[in-house]
N, C-alpha and C positions, 0 to 999 in steps of 0.2 A: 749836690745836696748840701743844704746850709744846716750846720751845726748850732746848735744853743748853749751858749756857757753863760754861766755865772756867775758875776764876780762880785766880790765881797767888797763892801767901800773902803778899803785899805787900798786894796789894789788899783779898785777904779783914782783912786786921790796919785798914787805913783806914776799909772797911763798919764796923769794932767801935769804932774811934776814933770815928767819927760817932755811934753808936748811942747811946756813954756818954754823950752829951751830955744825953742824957735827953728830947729831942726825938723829935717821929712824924717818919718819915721813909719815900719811896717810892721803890722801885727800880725803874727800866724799862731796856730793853735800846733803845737807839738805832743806828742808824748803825754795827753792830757793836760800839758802846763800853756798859760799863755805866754809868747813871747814876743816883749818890744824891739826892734832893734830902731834905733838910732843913726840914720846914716848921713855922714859926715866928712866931707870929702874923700866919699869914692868906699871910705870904710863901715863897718857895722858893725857896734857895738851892743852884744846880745845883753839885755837885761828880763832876766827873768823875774816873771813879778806873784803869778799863780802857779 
């Protein structure tokens, strides 16, 4: 079942900050928060953004 969230343009602007980095990166929906991780040889670095 797919979820609907909403994010605020603050947040949507940090998801594009990450993304330039030019890194893969996965988004999962936790605990009500969004979260980016960054992953970077082999590692992930959570950034929570919502």
């Amino acid at each position: 079942m797919e979820k609907e969230i909403r994010l605020t343009p603050e947040a949507v602007r940090q998801i594009e900050e990450i993304l330039t980095t030019g890194k893969t990166v996965e988004i999962a929906e936790r605990h009500e928060k969004v979260i980016v991780w960054a992953v970077s040889s082999k590692k992930k670095y959570e950034q929570p953004i919502a």
